[in-house]
C-alpha positions in Angstrom: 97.8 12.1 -64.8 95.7 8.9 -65.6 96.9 6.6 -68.0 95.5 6.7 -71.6 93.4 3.5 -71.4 91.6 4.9 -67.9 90.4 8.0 -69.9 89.1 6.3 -72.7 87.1 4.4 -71.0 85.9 7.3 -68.8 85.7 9.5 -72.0 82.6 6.2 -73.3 81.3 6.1 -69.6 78.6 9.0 -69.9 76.9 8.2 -73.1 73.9 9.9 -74.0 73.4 13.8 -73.8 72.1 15.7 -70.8 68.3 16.1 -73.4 67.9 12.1 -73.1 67.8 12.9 -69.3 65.1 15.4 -69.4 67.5 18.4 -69.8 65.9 20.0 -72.7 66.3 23.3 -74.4 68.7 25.4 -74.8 69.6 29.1 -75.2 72.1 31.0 -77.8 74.3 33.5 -78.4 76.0 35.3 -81.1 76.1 38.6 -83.4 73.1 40.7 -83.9 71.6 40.3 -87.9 74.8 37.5 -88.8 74.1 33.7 -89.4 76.9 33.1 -86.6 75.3 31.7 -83.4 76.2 29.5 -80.2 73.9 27.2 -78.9 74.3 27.0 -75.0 72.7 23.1 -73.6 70.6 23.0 -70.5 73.6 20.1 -69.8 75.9 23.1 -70.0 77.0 21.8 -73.8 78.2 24.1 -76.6 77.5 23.9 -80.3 77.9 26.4 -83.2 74.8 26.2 -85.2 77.1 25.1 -88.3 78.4 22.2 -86.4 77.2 18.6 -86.2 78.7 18.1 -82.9 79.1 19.6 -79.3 81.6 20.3 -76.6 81.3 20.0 -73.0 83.4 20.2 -69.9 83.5 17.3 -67.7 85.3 17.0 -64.4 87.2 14.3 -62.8 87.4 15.0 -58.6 89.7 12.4 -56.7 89.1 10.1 -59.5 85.2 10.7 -59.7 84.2 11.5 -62.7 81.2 14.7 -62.9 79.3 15.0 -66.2 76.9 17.8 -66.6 75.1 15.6 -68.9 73.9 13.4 -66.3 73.7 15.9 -63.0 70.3 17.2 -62.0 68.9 20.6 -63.3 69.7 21.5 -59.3 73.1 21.2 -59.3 73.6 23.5 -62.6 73.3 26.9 -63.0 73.3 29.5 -65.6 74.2 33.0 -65.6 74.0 35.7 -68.4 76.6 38.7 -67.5 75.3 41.1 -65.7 71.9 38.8 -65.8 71.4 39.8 -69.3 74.0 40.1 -71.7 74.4 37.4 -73.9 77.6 35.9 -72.7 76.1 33.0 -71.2 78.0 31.5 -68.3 77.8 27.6 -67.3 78.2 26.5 -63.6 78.8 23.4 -61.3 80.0 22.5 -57.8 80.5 19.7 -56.7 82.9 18.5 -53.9 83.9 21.9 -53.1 84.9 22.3 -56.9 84.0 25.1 -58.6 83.8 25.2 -62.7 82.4 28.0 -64.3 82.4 28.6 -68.3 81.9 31.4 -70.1 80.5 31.1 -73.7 80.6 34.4 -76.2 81.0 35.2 -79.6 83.1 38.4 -81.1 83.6 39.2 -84.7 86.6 38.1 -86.0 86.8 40.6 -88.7 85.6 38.4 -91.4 84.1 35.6 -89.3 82.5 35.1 -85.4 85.1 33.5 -83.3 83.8 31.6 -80.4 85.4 32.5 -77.2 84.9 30.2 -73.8 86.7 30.8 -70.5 86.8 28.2 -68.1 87.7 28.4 -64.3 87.9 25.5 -61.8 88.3 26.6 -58.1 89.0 24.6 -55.0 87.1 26.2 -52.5 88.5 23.7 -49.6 90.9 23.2 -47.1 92.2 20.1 -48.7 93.9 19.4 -51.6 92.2 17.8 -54.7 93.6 16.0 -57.8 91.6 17.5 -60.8 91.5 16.5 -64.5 89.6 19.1 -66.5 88.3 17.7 -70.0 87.4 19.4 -72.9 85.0 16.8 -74.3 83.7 16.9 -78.2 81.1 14.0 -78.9 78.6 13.2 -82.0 75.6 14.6 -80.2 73.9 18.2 -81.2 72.7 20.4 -78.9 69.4 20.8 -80.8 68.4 16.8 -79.6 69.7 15.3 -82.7 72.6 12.1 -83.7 75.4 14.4 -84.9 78.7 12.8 -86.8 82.3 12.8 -85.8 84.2 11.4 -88.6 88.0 12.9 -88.2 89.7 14.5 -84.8 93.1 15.8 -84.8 95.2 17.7 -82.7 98.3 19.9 -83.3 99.7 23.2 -82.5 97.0 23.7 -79.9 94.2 23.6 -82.2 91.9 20.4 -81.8 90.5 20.2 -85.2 86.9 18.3 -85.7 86.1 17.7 -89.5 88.5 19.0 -90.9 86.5 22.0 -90.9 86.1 23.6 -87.3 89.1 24.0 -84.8 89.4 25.0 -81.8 92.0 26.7 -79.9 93.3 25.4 -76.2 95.6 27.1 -74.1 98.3 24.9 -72.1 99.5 21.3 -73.1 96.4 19.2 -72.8 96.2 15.1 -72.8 94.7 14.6 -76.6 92.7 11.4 -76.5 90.7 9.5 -79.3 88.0 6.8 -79.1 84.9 5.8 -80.9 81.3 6.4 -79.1 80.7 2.7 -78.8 83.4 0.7 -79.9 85.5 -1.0 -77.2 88.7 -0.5 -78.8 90.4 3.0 -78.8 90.5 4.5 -83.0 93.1 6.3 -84.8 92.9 9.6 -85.8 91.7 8.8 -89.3 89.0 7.3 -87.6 89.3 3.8 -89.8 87.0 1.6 -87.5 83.6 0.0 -87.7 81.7 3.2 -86.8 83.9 6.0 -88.3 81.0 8.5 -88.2 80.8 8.5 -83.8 84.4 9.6 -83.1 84.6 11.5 -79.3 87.7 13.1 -78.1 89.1 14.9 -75.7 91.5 17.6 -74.3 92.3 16.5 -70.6 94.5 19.0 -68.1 95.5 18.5 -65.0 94.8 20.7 -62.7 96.8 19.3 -59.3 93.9 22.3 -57.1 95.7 23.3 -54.0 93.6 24.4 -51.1 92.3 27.8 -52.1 93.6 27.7 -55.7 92.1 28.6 -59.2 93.0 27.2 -62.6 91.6 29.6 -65.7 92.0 28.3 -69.3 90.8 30.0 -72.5 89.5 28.4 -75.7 88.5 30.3 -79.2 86.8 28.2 -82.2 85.8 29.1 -85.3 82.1 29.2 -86.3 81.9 29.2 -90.1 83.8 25.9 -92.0 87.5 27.1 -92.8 90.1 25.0 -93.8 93.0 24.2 -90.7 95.8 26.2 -92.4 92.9 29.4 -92.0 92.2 28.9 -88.6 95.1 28.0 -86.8 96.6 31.3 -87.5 93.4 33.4 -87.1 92.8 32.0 -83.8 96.3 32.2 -82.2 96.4 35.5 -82.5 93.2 36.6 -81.5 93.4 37.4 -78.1 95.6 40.2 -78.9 92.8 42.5 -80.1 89.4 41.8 -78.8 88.9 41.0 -75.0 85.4 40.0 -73.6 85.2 43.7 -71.8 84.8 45.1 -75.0 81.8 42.7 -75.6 80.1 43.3 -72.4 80.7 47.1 -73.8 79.5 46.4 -77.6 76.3 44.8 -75.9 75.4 47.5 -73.0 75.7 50.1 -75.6 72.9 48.1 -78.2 70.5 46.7 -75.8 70.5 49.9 -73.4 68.8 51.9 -75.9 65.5 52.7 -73.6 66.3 52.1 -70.2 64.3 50.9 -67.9 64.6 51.4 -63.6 61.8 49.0 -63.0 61.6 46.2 -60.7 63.7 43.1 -60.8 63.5 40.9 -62.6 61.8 43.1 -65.8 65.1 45.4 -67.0 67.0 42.1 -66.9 63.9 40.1 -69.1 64.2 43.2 -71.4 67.4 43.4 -72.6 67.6 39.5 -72.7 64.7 39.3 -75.0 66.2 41.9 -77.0 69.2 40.2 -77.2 67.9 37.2 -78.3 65.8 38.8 -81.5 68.9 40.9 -82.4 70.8 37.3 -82.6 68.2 34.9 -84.0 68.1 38.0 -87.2 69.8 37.3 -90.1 70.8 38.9 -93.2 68.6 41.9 -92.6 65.7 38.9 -91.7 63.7 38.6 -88.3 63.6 34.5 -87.9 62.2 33.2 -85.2 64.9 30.7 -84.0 68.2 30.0 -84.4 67.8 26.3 -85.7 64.9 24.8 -86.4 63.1 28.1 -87.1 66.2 29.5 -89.0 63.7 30.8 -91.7 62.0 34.4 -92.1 57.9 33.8 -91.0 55.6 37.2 -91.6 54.1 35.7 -89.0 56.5 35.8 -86.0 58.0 38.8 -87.5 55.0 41.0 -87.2 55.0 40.8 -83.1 58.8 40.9 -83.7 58.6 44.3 -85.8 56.1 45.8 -83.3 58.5 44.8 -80.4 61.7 46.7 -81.7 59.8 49.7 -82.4 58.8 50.0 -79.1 62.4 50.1 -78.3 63.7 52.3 -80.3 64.6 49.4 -83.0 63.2 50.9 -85.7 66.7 51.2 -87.5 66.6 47.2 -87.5 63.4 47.1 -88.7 64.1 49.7 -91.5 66.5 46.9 -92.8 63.8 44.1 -92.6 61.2 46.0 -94.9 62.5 44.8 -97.9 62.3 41.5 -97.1 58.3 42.0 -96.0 57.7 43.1 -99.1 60.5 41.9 -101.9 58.7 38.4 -100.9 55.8 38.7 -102.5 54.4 36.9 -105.4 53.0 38.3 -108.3 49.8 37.5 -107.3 49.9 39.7 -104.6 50.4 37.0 -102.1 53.2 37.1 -98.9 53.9 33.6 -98.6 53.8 33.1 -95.1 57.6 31.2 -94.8 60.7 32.4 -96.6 64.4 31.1 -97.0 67.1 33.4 -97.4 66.4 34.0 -101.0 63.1 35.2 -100.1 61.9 31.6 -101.8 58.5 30.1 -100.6 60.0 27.4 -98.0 58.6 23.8 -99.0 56.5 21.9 -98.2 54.7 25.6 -96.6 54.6 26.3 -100.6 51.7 24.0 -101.2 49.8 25.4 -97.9 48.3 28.6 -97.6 48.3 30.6 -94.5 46.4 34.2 -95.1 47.3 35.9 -91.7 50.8 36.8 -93.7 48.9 39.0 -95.9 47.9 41.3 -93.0 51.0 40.6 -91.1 53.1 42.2 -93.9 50.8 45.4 -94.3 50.8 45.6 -90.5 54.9 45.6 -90.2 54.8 48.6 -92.9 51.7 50.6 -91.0 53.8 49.9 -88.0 56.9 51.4 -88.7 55.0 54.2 -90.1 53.6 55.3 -87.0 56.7 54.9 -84.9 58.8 57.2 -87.8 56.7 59.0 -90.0 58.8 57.9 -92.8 56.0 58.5 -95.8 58.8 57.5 -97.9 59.2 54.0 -97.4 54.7 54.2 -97.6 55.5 55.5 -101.4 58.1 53.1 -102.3 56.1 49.9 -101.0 52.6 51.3 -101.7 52.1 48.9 -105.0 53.4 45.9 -102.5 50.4 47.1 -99.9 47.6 47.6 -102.6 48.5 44.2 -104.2 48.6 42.4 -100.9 44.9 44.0 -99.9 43.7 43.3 -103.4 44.7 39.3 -103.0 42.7 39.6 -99.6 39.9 40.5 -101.3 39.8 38.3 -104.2 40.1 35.1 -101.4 37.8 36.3 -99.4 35.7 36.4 -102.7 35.5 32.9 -102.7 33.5 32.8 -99.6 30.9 35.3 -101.2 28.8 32.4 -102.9 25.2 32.7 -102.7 25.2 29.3 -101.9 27.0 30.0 -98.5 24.9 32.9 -97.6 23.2 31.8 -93.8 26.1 29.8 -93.1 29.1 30.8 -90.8 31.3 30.5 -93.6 30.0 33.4 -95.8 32.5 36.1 -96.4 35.2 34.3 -94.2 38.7 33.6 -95.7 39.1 30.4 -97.4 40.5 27.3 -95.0 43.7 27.6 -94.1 47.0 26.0 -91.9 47.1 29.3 -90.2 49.1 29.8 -88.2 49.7 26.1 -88.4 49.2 25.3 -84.7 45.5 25.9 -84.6 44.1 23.2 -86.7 43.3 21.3 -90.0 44.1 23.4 -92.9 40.7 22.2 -94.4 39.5 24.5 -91.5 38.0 28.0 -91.5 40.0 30.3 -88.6 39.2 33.0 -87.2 42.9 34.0 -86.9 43.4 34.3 -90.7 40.4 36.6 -90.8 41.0 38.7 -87.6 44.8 39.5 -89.3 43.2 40.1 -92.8 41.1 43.3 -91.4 44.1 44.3 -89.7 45.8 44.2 -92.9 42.9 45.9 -94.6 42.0 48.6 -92.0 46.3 49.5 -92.3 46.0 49.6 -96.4 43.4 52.0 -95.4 45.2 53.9 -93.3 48.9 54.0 -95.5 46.3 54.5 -99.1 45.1 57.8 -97.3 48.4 59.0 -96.1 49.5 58.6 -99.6 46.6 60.5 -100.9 45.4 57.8 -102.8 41.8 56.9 -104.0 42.1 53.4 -101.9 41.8 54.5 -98.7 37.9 54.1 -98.5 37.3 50.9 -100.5 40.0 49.4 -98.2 38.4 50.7 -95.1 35.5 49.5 -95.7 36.4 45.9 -96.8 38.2 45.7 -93.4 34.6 46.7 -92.1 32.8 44.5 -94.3 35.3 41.0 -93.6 35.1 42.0 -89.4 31.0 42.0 -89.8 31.2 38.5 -91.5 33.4 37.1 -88.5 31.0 38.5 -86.3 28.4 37.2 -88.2 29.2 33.9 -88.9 30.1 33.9 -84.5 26.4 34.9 -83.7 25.1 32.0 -86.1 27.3 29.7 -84.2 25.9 30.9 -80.7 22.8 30.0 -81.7 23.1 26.9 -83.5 25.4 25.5 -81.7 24.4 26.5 -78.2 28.2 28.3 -77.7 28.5 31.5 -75.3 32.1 32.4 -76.8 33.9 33.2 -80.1 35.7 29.8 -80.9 38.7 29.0 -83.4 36.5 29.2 -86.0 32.7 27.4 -87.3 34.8 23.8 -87.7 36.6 24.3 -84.2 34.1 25.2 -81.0 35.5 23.3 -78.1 39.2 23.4 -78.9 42.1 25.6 -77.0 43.0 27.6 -80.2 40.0 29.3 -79.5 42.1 31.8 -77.5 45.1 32.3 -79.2 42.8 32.4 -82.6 40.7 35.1 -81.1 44.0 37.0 -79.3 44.6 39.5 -83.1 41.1 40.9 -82.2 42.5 42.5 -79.5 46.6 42.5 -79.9 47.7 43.9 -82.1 44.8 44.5 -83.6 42.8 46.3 -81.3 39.6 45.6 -83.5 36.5 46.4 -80.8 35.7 48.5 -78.0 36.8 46.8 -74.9 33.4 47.0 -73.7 32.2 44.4 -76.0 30.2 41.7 -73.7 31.0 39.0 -76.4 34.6 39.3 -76.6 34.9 39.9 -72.4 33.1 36.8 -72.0 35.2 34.8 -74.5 38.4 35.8 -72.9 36.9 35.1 -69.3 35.9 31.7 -70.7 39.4 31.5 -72.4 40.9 32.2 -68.6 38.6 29.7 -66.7 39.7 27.2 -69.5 43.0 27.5 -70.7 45.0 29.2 -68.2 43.4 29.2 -64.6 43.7 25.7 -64.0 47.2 25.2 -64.9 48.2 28.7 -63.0 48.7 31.0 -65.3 50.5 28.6 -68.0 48.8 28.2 -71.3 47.4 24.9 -72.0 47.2 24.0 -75.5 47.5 21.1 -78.1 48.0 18.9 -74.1 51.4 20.8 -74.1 52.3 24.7 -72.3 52.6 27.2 -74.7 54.5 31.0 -74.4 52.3 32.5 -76.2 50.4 32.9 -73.6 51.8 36.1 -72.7 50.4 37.3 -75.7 47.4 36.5 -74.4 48.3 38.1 -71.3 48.7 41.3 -73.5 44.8 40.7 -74.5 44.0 40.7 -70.7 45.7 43.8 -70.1 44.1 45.3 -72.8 40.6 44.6 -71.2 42.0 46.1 -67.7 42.3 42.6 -66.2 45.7 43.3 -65.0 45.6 40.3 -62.2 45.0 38.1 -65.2 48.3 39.1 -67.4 50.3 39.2 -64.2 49.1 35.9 -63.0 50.6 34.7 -66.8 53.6 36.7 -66.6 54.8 35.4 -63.6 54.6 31.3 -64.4 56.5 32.2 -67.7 58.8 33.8 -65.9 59.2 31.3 -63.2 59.1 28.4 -65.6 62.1 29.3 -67.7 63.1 26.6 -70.9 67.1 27.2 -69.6 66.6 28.8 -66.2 68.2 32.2 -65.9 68.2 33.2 -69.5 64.8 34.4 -70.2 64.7 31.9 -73.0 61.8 29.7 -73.9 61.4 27.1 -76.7 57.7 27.4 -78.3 56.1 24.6 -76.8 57.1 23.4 -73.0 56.2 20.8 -70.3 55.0 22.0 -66.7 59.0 22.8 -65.8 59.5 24.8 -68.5 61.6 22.4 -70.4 61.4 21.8 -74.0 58.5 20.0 -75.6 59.4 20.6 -79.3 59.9 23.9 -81.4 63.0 26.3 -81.3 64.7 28.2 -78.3 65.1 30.8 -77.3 62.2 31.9 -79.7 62.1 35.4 -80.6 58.2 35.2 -80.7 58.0 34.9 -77.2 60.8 37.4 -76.8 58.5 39.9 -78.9 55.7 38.8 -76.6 57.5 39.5 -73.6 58.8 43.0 -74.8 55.4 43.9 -76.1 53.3 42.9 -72.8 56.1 44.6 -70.0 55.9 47.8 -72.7 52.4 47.7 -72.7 52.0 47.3 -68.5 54.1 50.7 -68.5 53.1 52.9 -71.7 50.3 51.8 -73.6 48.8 53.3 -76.8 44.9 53.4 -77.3 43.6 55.4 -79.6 44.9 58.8 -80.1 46.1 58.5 -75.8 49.2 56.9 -74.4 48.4 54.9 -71.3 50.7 55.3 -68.1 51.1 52.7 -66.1 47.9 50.5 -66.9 49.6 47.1 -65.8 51.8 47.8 -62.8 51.4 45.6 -59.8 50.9 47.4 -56.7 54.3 46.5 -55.0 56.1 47.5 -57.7 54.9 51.1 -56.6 56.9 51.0 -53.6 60.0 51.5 -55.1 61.4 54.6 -57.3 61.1 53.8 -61.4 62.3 55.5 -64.1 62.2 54.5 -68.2 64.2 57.0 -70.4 64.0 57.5 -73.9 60.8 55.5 -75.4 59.4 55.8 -78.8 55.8 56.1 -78.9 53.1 56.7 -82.3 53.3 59.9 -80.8 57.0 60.9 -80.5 59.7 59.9 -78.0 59.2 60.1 -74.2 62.0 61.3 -72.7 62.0 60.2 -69.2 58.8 58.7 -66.8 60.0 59.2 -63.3 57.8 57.4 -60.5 57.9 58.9 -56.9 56.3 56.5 -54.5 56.5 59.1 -51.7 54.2 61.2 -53.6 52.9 58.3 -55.7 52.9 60.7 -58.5 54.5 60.4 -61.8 56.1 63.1 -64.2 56.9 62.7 -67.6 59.4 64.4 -69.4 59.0 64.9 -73.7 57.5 66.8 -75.9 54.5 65.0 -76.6 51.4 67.5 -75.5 50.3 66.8 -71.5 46.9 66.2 -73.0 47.7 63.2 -74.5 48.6 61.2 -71.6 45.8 59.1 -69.6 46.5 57.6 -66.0 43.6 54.8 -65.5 45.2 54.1 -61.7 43.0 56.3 -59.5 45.4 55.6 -56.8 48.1 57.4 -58.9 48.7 61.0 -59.9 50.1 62.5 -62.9 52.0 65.7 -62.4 53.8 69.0 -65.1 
């Protein structure tokens, strides 16, 4: 074993975090709806979202030492189990050295218990001396300074804080030093820089030719006291092996199943995954650190995701938060903390798309259940949310604005805050509001009420305006398509500002020469050049697959394939599906959360929409399947649909005919392929 002085120093030798080098982003696991989660590093580091620190797992080969922080994203890979279960697995090789980690979390009964599982193989002829280290440093995962101030070990349990531990099997090295300091610290961590502490667990491994080393590790997630923990994590592995996750998670994501082509199941029930995790306390958020809040916004695509596989259970338990956040002036704030309190400094801004994002969520679930109930008990929540549309848009009903494109426009806004100046008119804001008022319509004559009509024709009236105030545009300002808004013409939020008027929203016939033009325009612009990637704000953005949803939409399949497939090749941790909001041209992280369950939604909704689509009173088959995908057998069991549940769609390319199982009429079906065949 090397002597205590060698390891310090080689414990300060690898300073900064595997992010500093350009390995940014990260991925997560955890519980579905509970605050615990995991965050997994591109550099293969581990950090409970709780902690201000991470763990790693460095090697030393014949006295070379191998940190993932500082390796090459080629000489790294990650796994999810089974390619998409959330038990994210961490591997590199090096020197005929295998180490592999496996990260999960299980419920401890009254808290999520971390569990890792490393292996370290010798896949050569020759004998190797190995030191395995169990590194914890004052870096977080999420790109930020974190603080060590106290390390400890006992009893197994390597204790950080004073408030996390973690369990180690076998009789580690336990080594102390400061981040930067030259001299090694105590324990108490009394030096110059008591904040910066690192430590580590070291094991020697002694790898004979052929042989395999496994060690198992289980930390605690939420703060608990040592004399708690140690305990509760010794005996742990008596009662909860990581079979019984892979279990637990085949029987939640699996709900619809779907025979497709690789790699769409996997991208499926890895986006799932992700939304089930990043929820909260009955609250969709959209990350799991940064974006740890609830937003109407994301949760709207988020909502219309899980109800189109078979979620709707989950969303159920989200409803109140939609509408138990609204303000007595009928308002949905568009952020919310987990008190359902306007999130500051979002307080002082207004962003109006939440008004129709809420109503939407409620329509929504509506038409995947039929539950009137929930209509009746949220009804005065709907009506006062359309009534505070109306009253803003009010505002923009001067005579003094009439023949400008403001008139009958929504007041400026921050939108949906990556579109522009809040002292900015956007389209955005409006296109949501008529979704929100067309919905209030359609819940207000459900329910029998004497709204229905005035609502329906408000979301008429505020759709005319936008296309009004478009046309004054075009000819003043010499434009040929519908831009961000009468501020905005030239700007890349043009497309995803316009994108509500088609997804969800489905606002205009398809036909519309305007809105085809604008999204050709958008295409030729935005995405084309960089190809199929989203270029906006000079950065790549995910939600371009929600634009690829919009393309589909207008039976430009070539388009939202030509989108799908860079996302998918450009993964923010590659072979996760997980994206942070905003990337670079490799995928890696640019700034926002990861894995963001926006993008997840987007992802769910566009594959969901390529296979069943609905339109009007038809469901869609296969409008957005590539033509090699048709060479293979498909099948997708058990789908919701506004219609009722499909119980099978089975794909024969001998035949290339397709027979659908449920007990939704025949009639209501529509195959666009002419090269296809529906058959009874």
């Amino acid at each position: 074993m090397m002597d205590k002085q060698t390891l310090t120093k080689l414990i300060k030798s690898a300073v900064l975090p595997g992010w500093y080098h350009g390995l940014r982003g990260w991925t997560v696991t955890g519980l579905p709806n509970r605050s615990e989660k995991v965050l997994r590093g591109i550099d293969g580091s581990i950090m409970a979202t709780t902690w201000n620190f991470y763990l790693n797992f460095w090697l030393w080969i014949d006295d070379e030492l191998l940190t993932p922080e500082t390796l090459s994203l080629n000489k790294i890979e990650h796994h999810l189990d089974s390619d998409h279960l959330p038990i994210l697995t961490f591997e590199l090789h090096h020197k005929d050295i295998l180490m592999r980690n496996t990260l999960t979390v299980i419920d401890g009964a009254t808290n999520g218990i971390g569990l890792i599982n490393v292996d370290v193989e010798n896949l050569s002829p020759t004998r190797h001396k190995v030191v395995l280290g169990l590194v914890v440093r004052p870096f977080r995962v999420d790109e930020k300074l974190g603080t060590i101030y106290h390390l400890s070990y006992a009893d197994r349990i390597l204790s950080i804080n004073d408030k996390f531990h973690i369990f180690a099997e076998g009789n580690p090295q336990f080594v102390i030093t400061s981040l930067f300091e030259g001299t090694e610290l105590s324990p108490k961590g009394d030096d110059k820089i008591p904040q910066l502490l690192s430590g580590a667990l070291m094991y020697n491994l002694r790898m004979a030719p052929g042989a395999g080393k496994h060690i198992k590790f289980r930390f605690n997630i939420d703060p608990m006291d040592r004399r708690s923990a140690t305990p509760l994590l010794h005996r742990l592995s008596i009662y909860l092996p990581i079979d019984k996750v892979r279990t637990y998670w085949r029987t939640l994501l699996y709900r619809t199943r779907w025979h497709i082509p690789a790699p769409l199941p996997d991208a499926i029930y890895a986006s799932l995954a992700y939304i089930l995790i990043n929820m909260a306390n009955n609250q969709l958020h959209p990350g799991p650190t940064f974006y740890d809040y609830f937003w109407y916004r994301d949760a709207a695509y988020i909502v219309a995701a899980l109800l189109r596989y078979g979620y709707a259970d989950f969303v159920k338990r989200t409803l109140p938060t939609f509408m138990e956040g609204q303000s007595p002036t009928g308002e949905f704030p568009p952020i919310l903390d987990n008190k359902l309190r306007p999130v500051k400094p979002i307080k002082r801004l207004k962003e109006w798309d939440s008004q129709g994002q809420a109503i939407f969520a409620i329509a929504e679930y509506y038409r995947f259940t039929r539950d009137k109930k929930i209509l009746e008990t949220y009804y005065p929540h709907i009506q006062r949310g359309a009534e505070y549309i109306l009253k803003q848009r009010a505002r923009r009903l001067k005579e003094r604005l009439r023949n400008t494109p403001y008139y009958g426009l929504l007041p400026p806004s921050w939108s949906a805050e990556d579109l522009g100046s809040d002292k900015w008119h956007h389209y955005w804001d409006n296109f949501w509001c008529v979704i929100g008022l067309r919905d209030a319509a359609f819940i207000s004559k459900i329910l029998g009420k004497q709204d229905s009509h005035r609502y329906e024709t408000a979301a008429s009236e505020l759709l005319n305006s936008v296309f009004n105030s478009i046309q004054l545009l075009i000819k003043r300002k010499k434009i040929k398509w519908i831009p961000n808004g009468p501020e905005d013409l030239t700007s890349s939020s043009m497309a995803r500002g316009t994108s509500p008027l088609l997804w969800p929203g489905m606002l205009v016939d398809t036909s519309n020469s305007l809105v085809r033009e604008s999204f050709d325009y958008y295409f030729k612009k935005w995405i084309q050049p960089y190809g199929g990637a989203y270029y906006h704000q000079k950065h790549f953005w995910p939600y371009g697959l929600e634009l690829a949803t919009c393309y589909l939409i207008l039976q430009q399949p070539q388009r939202a394939h030509m989108i799908l497939d860079w996302y998918l090749q450009h993964q923010t941790v590659p072979g996760t599906y997980a994206w942070a909001e905003v990337i670079d041209d490799t995928g890696r992280r640019v700034a926002g959360d990861a894995p963001h369950a926006w993008v997840a939604a987007d992802l769910l909704n566009l594959l969901r929409m390529m296979f069943v689509m609905e339109r009007n009173d038809r469901i869609v088959i296969f409008a957005g399947v590539k033509d090699e995908w048709l060479d293979q057998p498909m099948v997708i069991e058990n789908l919701p649909t506004y219609f009722g549940q499909i119980d099978a769609i089975i794909y024969d390319p001998a035949t290339r005919s397709i027979k659908i199982r449920s007990s939704i009429p025949y009639e209501r079906f529509e195959l666009t392929r002419s090269d296809l065949k529906l058959v009874q």
